[in-house]
C-alpha positions as CSV (number, residue, x, y, z in Angstrom):
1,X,13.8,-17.1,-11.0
2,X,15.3,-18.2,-7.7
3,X,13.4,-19.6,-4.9
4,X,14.0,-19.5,-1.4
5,X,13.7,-23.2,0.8
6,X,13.5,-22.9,4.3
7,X,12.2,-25.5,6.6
8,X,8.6,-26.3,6.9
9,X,7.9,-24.9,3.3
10,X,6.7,-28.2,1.7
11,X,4.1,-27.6,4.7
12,X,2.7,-24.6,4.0
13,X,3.1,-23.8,0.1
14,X,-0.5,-24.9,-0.3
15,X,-1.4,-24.8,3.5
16,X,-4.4,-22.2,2.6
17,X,-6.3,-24.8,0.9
18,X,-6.1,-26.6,4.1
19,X,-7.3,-23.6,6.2
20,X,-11.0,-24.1,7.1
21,X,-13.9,-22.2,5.5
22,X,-15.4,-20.2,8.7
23,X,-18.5,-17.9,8.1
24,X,-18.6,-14.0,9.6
25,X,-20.4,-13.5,12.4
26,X,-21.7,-9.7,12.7
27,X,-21.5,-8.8,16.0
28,X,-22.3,-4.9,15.9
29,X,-22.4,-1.8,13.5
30,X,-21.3,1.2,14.3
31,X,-22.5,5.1,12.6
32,X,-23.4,4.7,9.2
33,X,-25.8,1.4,9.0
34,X,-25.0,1.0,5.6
35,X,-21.5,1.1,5.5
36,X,-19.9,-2.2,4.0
37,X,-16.4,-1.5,5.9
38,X,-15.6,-4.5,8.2
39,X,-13.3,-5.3,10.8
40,X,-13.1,-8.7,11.6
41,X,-11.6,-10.1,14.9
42,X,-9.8,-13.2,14.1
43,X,-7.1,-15.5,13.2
44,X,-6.0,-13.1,9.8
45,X,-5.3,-17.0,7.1
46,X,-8.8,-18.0,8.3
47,X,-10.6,-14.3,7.6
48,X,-8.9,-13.8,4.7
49,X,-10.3,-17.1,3.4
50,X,-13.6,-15.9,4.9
51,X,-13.3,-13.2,2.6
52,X,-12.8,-15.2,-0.5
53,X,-16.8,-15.8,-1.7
54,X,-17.8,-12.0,-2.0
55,X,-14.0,-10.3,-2.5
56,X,-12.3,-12.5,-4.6
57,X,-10.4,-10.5,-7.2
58,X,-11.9,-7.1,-6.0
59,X,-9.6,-6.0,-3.7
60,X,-7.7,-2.7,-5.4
61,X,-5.0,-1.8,-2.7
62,X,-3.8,-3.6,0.2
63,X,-1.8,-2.2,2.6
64,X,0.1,-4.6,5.4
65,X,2.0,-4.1,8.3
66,X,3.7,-7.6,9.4
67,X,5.7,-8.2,12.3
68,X,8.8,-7.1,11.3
69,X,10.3,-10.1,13.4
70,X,12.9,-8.4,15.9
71,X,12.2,-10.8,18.8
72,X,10.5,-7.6,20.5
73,X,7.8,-9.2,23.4
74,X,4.9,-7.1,24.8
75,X,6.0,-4.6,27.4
76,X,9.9,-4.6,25.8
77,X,10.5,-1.4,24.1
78,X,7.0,-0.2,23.6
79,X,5.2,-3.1,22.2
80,X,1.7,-4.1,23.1
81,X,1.9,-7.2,20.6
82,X,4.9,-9.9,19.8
83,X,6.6,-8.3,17.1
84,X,7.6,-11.9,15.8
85,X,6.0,-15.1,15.7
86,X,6.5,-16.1,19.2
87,X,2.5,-15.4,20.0
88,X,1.2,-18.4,22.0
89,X,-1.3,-18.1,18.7
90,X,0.9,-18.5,16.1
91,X,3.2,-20.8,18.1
92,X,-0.1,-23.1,17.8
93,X,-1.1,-22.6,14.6
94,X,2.6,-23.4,13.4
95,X,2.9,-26.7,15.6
96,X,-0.6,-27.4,13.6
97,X,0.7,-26.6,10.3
98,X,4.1,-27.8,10.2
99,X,4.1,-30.7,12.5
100,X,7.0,-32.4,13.6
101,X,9.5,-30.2,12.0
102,X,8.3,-27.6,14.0
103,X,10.6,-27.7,17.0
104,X,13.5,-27.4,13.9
105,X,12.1,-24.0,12.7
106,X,14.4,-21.3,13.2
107,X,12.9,-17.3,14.0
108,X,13.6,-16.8,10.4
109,X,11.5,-20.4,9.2
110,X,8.9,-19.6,11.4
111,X,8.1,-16.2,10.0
112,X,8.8,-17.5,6.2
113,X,5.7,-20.3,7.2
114,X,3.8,-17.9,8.5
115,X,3.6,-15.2,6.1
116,X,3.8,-17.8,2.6
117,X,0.1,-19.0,3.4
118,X,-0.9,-15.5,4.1
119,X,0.4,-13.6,0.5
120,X,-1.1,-16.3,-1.4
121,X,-4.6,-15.6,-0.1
122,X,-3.9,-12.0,-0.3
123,X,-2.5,-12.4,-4.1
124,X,-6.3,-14.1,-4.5
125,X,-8.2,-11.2,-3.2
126,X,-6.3,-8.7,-5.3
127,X,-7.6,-7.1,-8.3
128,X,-5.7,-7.8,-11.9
129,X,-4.9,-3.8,-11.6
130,X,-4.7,-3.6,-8.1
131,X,-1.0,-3.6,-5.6
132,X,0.3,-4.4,-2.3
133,X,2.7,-2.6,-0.1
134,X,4.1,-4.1,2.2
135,X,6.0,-2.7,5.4
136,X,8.9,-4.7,7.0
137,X,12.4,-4.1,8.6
138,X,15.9,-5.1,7.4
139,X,14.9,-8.1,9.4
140,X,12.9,-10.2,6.9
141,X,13.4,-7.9,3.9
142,X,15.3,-9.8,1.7
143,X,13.0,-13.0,2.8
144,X,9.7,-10.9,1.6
145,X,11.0,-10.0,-1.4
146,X,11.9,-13.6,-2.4
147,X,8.7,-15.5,-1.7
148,X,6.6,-12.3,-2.6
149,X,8.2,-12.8,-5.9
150,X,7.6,-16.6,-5.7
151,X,3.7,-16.1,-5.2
152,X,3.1,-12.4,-7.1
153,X,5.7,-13.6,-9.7
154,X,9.1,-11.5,-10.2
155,X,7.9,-9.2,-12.8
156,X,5.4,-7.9,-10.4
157,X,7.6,-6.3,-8.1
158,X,7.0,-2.9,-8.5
159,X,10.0,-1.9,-6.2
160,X,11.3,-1.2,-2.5
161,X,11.0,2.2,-1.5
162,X,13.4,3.4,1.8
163,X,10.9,5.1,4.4
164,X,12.7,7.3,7.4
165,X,11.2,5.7,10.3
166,X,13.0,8.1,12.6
167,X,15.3,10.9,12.5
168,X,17.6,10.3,15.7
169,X,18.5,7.3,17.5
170,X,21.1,6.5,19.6
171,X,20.9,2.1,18.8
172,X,22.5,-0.1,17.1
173,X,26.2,-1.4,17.1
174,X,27.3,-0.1,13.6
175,X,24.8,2.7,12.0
176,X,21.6,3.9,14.0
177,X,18.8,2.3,12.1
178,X,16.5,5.1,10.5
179,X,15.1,3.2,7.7
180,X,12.5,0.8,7.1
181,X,11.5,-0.4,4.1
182,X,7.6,-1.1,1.3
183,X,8.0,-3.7,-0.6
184,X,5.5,-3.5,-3.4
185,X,3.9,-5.7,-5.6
186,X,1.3,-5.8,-8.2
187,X,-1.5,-8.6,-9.4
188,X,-0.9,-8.0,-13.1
189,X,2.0,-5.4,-13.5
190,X,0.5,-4.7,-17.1
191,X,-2.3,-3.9,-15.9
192,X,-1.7,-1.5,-12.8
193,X,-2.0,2.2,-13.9
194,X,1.4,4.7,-13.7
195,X,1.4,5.5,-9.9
196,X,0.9,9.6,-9.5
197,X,2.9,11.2,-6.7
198,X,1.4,14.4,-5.1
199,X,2.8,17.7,-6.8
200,X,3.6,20.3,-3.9
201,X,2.2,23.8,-5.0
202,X,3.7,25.6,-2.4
203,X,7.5,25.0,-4.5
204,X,5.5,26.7,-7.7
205,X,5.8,30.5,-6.2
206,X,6.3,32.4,-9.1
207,X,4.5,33.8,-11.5
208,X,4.5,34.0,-15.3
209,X,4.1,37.4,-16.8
210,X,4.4,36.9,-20.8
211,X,3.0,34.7,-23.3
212,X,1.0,31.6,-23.4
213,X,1.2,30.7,-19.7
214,X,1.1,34.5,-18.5
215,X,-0.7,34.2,-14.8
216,X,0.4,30.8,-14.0
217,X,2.7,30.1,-11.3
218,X,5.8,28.3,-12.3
219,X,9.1,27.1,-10.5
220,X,12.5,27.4,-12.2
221,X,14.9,25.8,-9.1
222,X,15.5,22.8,-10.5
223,X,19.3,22.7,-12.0
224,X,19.2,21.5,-15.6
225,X,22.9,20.0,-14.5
226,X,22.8,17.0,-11.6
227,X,26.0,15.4,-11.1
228,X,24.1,12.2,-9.8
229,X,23.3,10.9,-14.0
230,X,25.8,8.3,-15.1
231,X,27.2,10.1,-18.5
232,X,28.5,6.4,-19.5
233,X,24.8,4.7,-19.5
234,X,23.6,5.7,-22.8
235,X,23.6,9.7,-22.5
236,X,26.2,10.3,-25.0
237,X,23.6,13.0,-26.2
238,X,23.0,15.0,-23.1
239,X,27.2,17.0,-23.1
240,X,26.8,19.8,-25.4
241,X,27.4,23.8,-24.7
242,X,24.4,26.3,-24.1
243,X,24.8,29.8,-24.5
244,X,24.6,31.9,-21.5
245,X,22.8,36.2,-21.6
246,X,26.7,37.0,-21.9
247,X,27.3,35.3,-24.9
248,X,29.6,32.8,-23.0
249,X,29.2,28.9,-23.2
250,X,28.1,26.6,-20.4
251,X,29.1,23.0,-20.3
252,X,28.9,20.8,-17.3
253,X,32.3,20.0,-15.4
254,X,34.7,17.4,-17.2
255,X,38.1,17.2,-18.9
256,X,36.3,16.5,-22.9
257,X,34.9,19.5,-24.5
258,X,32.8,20.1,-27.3
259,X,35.0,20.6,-30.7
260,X,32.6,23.4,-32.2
261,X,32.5,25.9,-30.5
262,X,28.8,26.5,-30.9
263,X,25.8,26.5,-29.0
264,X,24.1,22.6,-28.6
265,X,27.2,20.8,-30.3
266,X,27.2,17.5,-27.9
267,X,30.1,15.4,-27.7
268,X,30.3,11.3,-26.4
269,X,31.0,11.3,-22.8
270,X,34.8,9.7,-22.3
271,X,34.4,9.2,-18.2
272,X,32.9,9.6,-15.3
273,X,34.2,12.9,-15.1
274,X,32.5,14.5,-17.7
275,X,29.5,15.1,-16.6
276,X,26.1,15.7,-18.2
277,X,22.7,17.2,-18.7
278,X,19.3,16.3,-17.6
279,X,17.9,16.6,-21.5
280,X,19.3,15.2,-24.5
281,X,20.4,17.6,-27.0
282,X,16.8,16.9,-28.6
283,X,14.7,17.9,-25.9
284,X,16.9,20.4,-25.7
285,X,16.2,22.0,-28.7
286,X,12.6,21.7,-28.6
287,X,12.5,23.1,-24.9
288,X,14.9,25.7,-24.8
289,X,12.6,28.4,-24.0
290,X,12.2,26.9,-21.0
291,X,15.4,27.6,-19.6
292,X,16.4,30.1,-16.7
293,X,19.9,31.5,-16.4
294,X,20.5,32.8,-13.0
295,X,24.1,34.5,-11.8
296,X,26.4,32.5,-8.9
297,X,29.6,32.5,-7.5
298,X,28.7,29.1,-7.1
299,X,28.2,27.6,-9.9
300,X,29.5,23.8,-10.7
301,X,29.5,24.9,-14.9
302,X,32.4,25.3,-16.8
303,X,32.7,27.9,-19.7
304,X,33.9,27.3,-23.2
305,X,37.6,27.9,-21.5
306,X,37.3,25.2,-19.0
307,X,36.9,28.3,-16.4
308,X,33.9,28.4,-13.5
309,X,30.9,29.8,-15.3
310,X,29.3,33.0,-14.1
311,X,25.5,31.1,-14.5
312,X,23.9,27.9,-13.2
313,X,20.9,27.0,-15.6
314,X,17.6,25.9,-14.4
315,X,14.2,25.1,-16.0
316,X,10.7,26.1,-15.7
317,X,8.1,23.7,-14.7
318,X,4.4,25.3,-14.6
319,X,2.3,23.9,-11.8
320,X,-0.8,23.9,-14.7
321,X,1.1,20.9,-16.1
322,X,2.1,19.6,-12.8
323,X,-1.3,18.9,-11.7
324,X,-2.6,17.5,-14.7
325,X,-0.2,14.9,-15.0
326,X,1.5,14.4,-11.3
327,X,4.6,13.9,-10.5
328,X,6.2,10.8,-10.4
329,X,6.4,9.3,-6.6
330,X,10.6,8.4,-5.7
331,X,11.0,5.4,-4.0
332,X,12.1,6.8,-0.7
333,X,10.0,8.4,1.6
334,X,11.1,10.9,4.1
335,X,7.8,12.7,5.0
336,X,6.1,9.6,7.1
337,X,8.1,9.3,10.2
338,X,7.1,6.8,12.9
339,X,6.7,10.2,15.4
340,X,3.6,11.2,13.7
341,X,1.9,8.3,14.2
342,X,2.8,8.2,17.9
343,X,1.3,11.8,18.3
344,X,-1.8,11.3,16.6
345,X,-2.9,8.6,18.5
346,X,-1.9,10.5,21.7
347,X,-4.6,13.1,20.9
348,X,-6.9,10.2,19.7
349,X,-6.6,8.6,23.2
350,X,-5.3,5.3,22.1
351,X,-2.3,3.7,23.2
352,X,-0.2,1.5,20.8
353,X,3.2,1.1,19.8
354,X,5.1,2.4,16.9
355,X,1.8,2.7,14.9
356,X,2.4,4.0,11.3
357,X,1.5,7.5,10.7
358,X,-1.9,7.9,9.0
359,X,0.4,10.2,6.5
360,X,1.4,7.0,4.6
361,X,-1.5,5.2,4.0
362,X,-2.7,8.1,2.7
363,X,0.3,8.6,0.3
364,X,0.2,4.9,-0.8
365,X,-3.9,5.3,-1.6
366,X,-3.4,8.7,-3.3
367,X,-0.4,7.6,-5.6
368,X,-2.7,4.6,-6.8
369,X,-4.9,7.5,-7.6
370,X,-8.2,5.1,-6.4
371,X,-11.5,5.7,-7.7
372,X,-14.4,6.7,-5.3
373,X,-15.5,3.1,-4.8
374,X,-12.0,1.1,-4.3
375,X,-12.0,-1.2,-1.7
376,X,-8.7,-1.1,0.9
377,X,-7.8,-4.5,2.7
378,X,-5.2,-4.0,6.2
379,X,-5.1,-7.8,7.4
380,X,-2.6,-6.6,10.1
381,X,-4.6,-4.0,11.5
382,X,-2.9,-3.2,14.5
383,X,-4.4,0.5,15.8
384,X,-6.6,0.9,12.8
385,X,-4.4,3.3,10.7
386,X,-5.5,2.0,7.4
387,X,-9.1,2.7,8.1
388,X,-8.6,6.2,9.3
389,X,-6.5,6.9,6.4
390,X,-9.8,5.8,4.0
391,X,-11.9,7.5,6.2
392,X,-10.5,10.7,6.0
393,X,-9.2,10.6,1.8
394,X,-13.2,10.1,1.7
395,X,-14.7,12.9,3.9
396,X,-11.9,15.2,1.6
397,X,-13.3,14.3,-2.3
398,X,-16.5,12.6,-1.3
399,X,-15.7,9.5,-2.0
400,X,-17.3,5.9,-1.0
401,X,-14.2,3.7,-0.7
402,X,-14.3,0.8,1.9
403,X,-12.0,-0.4,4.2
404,X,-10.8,-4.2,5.3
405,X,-9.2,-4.8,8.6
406,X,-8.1,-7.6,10.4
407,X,-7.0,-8.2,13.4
408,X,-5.8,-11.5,15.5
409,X,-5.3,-10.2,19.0
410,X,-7.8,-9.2,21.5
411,X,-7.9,-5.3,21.3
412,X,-9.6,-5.4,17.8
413,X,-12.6,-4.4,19.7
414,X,-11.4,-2.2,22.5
415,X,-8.3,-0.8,20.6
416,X,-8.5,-0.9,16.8
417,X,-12.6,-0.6,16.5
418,X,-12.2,1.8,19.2
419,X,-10.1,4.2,17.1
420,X,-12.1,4.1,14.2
421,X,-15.3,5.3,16.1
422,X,-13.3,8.3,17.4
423,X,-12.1,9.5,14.0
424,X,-15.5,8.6,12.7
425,X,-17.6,10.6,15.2
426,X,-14.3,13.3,16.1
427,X,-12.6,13.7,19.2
428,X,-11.3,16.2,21.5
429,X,-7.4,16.8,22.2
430,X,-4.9,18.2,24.8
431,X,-1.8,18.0,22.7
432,X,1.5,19.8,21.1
433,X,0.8,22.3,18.2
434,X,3.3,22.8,15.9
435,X,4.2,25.8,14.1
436,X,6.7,26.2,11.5
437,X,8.5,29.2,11.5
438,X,11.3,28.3,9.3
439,X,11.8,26.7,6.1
440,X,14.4,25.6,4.0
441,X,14.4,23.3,0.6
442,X,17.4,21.1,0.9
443,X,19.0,21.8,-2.7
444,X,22.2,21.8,-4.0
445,X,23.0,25.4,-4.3
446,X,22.1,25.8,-0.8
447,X,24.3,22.0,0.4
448,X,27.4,24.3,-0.9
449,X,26.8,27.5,0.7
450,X,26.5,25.5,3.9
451,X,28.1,27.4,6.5
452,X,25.7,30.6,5.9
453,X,22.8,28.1,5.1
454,X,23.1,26.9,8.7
455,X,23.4,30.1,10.3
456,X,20.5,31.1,9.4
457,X,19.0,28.2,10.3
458,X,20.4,28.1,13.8
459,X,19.8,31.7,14.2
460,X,15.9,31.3,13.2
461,X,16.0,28.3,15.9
462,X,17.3,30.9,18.7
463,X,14.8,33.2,17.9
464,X,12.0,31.3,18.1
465,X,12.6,30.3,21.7
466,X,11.0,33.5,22.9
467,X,7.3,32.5,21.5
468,X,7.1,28.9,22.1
469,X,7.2,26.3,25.3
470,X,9.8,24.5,23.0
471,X,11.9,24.3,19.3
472,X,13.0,21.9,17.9
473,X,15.3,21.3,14.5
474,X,14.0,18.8,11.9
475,X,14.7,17.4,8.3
476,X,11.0,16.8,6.9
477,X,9.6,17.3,3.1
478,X,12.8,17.8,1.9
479,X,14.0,20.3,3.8
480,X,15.3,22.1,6.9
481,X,12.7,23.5,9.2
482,X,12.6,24.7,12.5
483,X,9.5,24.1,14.6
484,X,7.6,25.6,17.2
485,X,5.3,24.0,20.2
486,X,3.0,25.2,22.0
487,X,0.4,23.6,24.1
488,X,-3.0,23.8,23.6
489,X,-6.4,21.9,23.3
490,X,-8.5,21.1,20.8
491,X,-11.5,19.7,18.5
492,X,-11.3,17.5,15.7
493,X,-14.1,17.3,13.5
494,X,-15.6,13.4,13.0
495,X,-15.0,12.1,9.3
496,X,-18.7,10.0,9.1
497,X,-19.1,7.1,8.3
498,X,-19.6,3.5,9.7
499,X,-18.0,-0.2,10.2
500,X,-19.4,-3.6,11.2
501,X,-17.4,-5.3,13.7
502,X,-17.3,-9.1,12.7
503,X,-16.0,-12.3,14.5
504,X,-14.7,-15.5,13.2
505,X,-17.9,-17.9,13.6
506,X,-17.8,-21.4,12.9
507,X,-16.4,-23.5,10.1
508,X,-18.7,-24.4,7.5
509,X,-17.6,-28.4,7.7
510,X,-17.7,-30.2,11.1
511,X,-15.0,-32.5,11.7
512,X,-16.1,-35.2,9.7
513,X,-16.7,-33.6,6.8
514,X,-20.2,-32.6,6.8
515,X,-22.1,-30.0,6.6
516,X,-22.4,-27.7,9.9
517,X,-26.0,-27.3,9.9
518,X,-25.3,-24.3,13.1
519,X,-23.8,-22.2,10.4
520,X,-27.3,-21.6,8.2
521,X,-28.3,-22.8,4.8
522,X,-28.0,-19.1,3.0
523,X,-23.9,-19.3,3.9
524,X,-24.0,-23.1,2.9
525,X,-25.4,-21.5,-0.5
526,X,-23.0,-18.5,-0.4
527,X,-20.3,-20.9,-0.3
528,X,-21.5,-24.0,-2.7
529,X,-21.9,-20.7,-5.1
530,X,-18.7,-19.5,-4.9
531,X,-17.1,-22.9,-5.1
532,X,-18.6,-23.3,-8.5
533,X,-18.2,-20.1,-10.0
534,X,-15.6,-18.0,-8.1
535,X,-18.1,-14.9,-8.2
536,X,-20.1,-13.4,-5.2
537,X,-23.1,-14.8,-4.1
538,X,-26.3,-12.4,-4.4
539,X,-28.4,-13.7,-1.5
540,X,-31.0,-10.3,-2.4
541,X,-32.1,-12.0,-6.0
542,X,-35.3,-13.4,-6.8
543,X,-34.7,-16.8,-7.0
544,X,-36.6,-20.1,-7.8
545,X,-37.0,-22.3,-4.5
546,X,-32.9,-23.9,-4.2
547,X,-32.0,-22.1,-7.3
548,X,-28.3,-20.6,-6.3
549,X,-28.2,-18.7,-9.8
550,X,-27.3,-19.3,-13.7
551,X,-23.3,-18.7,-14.6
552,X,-22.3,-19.2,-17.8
553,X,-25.3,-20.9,-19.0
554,X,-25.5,-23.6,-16.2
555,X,-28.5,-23.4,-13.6
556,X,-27.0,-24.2,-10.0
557,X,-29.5,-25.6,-7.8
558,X,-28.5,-26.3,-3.7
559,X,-31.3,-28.8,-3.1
560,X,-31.1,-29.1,0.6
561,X,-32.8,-28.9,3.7
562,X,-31.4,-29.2,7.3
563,X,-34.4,-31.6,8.6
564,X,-34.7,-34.0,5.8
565,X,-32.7,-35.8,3.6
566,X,-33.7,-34.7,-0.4
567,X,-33.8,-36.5,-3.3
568,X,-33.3,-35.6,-6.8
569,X,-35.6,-37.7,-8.9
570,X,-38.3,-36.5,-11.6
571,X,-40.7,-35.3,-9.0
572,X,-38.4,-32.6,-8.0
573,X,-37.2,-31.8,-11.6
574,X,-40.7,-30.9,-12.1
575,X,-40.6,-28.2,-9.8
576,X,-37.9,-26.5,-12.2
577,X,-39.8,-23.6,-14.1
578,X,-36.8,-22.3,-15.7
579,X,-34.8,-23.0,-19.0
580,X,-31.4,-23.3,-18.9
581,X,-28.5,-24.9,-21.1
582,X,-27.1,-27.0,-18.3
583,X,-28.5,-27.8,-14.6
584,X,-26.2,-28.8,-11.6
585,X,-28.1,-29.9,-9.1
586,X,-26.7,-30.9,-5.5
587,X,-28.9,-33.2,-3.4
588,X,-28.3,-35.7,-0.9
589,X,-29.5,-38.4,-3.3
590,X,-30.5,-39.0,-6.8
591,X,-33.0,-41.7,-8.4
592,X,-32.1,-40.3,-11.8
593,X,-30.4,-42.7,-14.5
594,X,-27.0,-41.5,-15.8
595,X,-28.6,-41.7,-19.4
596,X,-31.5,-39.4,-18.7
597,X,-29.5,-36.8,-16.9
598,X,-26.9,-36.9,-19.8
599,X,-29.7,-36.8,-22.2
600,X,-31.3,-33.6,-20.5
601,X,-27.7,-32.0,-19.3
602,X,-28.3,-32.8,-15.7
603,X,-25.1,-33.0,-13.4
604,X,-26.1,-34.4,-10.0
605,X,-23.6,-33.5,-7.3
606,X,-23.7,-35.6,-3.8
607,X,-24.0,-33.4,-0.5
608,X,-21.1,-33.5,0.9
609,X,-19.5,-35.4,-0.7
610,X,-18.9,-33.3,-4.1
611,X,-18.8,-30.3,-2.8
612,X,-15.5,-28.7,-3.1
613,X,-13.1,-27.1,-0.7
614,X,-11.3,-24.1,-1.4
């Protein structure tokens, strides 16, 4: 696999193993007491390494939002934050990390260095089954995907889905930039679960009258003939005739024609030009019934004459089946437009620039199809959209998922926390409602009768001028609409819930190397536990006086105290009540023999001296 080299990588490839342990400091809870969603004010490396003791492989879905790196400053264009990594805080924690070389980094080598450190902690906390999505312009895109394969491994790239950011703009020197781009990756891609897209009922309008499925609704608009399918990539199966009402054969257009003139005989595909299918002949076969023959003027088939066909043939799809096995999600997204975002937080009362839309969190947590207690990590929280997004999939289906957020800059209290406690307790609104009083799927039968498709389009537009304060045209879900606004005020109802609000305290080594006794003995243990095991610490168990806990059959014993210096020696092995098949025991001296502690499995480990950093 190729890797990328930019300078000041050899700095920061394992610069998270450098990154000092701090402790989380809780410095208020707000609704629900016992809520175990966090939002932690901080420098994002060092709280994500916080994080490391209790989350450690049990994070299910991360979701990030990184500077996309356009050079943007506060107060140009909309931004409240550097959308680089220009920040007087970064700027210092890159001078720290890189050293001298840092003056030689380009914008491009400083947002490589400060990202690499960053994913690989994030890679750590992730779940074997559990993905990250990952937002971020043409800017750095092809950088991401390189070092995101570097650290997650190439075969874990899920993919790049295209997301419309916007639908009109009127910048940029050769296209007008609408597109932004989620780069995904998985822990273990053999173990992440078939993503479900959502199935949209309202497209299932009809209903069946005979047979098996008679009462359920059913949609039969989907042409069994799309020009997009390559007929030269292994579907020498899918050009074969059907047999319309009339008796009459349909093929799809092309210049090579089936030599039997019989229904199903399929021939190979020569060129481009002959076209195919969506089934193979097989499915075919076994699916026929299926079929729905509807009468056009338009239709792209041919007959068995090589003259336009009479029919266009499409299939029935039964929303039953739909819902029980969900549709698979495409990998561009043209539903989450940056303008939502903006517009929910102006009736939330928050002011942020180009926040996501709470729309695609949601989509990204529902197409993961997470169970009730999934936990959701955001370590560039920005206006809190992650959260709300949990908050609200919750209050819908019950559930008890919890939310991660992080955030470097100042408003994590008064801007990010501050959301959250609105959606969580409901706010009131003086904003736009929107009506749609026209709508239009954007398929191909309706692409080729253009001209009348947009006359009625624009004449639904005109009409609707009379009943609101404004119109406007849009392309959203897929299709054409026409919307109405009207102003008005209004209530939304709080989703419940709670969050502790957590600073980064201090490091859990001073400066020369020992122990910082400010920091408390149960997070010394927390973190001499995790160092040994990987696993969360239980501080809530019954333990033996210094007992940490038993893993794997070894008893781990944090012999310490802040006002004394302890001793290991046979006085305090006496105090031991339990059995075990190995002991580790760290003190700040031992009187044992190497003999006796081999004999009777005893590994004594030097405070601080052997403990390890992580």
């Amino acid at each position: 696999m190729p890797t990328l080299n930019w300078i000041g990588k050899d700095a920061v490839v394992n610069h998270h193993l450098q990154v000092p342990f701090r402790t989380l400091e809780k410095k208020y809870t707000f609704g629900d007491a016992d809520s175990d969603n966090m939002i932690i004010h901080g420098d994002n490396l060092e709280a994500l390494k916080a994080l490391l003791p209790k989350y450690e492989g049990k994070i299910n879905c991360i979701y990030i939002d990184p500077p996309y790196n356009t050079g943007a400053k506060p107060g140009e264009g909309g931004w409240v934050y550097y959308d680089n990594v220009d920040s007087p805080r970064i700027r210092k924690w890159l001078g720290q990390a890189v050293g001298d070389e840092f003056e030689d980094l380009t914008r491009h080598d400083k947002w490589l260095c400060m990202m690499y450190p960053r994913l690989k902690l994030l890679q750590k906390l992730l779940k074997d089954d559990g993905a990250i999505f990952i937002s971020i312009g043409e800017e750095e895109l092809d950088n991401l995907i390189f070092i995101g394969s570097e650290i997650f491994g190439g075969s874990n790239k899920i993919s790049v889905i295209g997301r419309v950011s916007k639908t009109a703009s009127d910048k940029g020197s050769f296209f007008a930039p609408s597109l932004d781009f989620i780069v995904v990756f998985a822990k273990k891609v053999e173990s992440l679960k078939a993503f479900v897209g959502e199935v949209k009922e309202d497209l299932f309008k009809k209903v069946e009258t005979t047979g098996e499925k008679k009462g359920v609704r059913y949609r039969d608009d989907v042409a069994l003939y799309q020009s997009a399918l390559d007929p030269l990539r292994g579907c020498a199966n899918q050009r074969y005739y059907i047999k319309a009402p009339d008796n009459s054969l349909l093929i799809p257009p092309g210049n090579i024609f089936p030599t039997e003139k019989e229904d199903a005989a399929f021939i190979v595909p020569k060129t481009k030009e002959d076209k195919i299918w969506r089934w193979t002949y097989q499915t075919y076969l076994e699916k026929k019934n299926l079929l729905v023959f509807k009468e056009t003027k338009t239709s792209p088939l041919l007959d068995e004459h090589g003259n336009k066909a009479k029919y266009n043939v499409y299939t029935k799809s039964y929303l039953d089946e739909r819902l029980d096995k969900g549709a698979v999600p495409r990998n561009i997204w043209i539903d989450f437009i940056n303008r939502k975002g903006a517009d929910l937080l102006k009736k939330i009362g928050i002011t942020f620039g180009f926040p996501k839309p709470v729309e695609l969190v949601s989509h990204i947590l529902k197409i993961m199809d997470l169970n009730k207690d999934a936990i959701i990590l955001d370590s560039f929280a920005g206006s809190g959209t992650t959260a709300q997004a949990v908050l609200e999939y919750n209050k819908k289906d019950g559930g008890n998922r919890k939310f991660i957020l992080v955030e470097m800059e100042d408003y994590a209290d008064n801007l990010t926390a501050e959301r959250v406690k609105r959606v969580i307790k409901g706010y009131g609104y003086d904003s736009d409602v929107e009506t749609t009083v026209y709508s239009q799927e954007l398929t191909t039968n309706n692409l080729k009768e253009w001209p009348s498709f947009v006359e009625d389009f624009e004449n639904e537009a005109k009409n609707a001028k009379s009943e609101f304060d404004r119109v406007v045209k849009r392309i959203e879900d897929n299709s054409l609409k026409v919307v109405g606004i009207n102003k008005a005020k209004g209530e939304i109802t709080g989703t419940g819930g709670g969050f502790a609000f957590y600073e980064l305290g201090v490091p859990i080594f001073d400066a020369d190397g020992y122990l910082n006794e400010t920091v408390g003995t149960e997070k010394m243990r927390e973190y001499i536990w995790y160092s040994e095991t990987h696993e969360p610490y239980n501080a809530d168990r019954d333990t033996l006086p210094y007992l940490l806990g038993n893993h794997n059959g070894t008893d781990y014993y944090f012999y310490y105290e802040p006002n004394r210096t302890t001793t290991l020696d046979k006085a305090f092995l006496n105090t031991i009540a339990q059995k075990a098949e190995q002991y580790v025991i760290y003190a700040d001296n031992c009187l044992l023999s190497e003999s006796f502690m081999q004999l009777n499995h005893i590994v004594f480990k030097k405070i601080p001296r052997d403990i390890r950093k992580f």
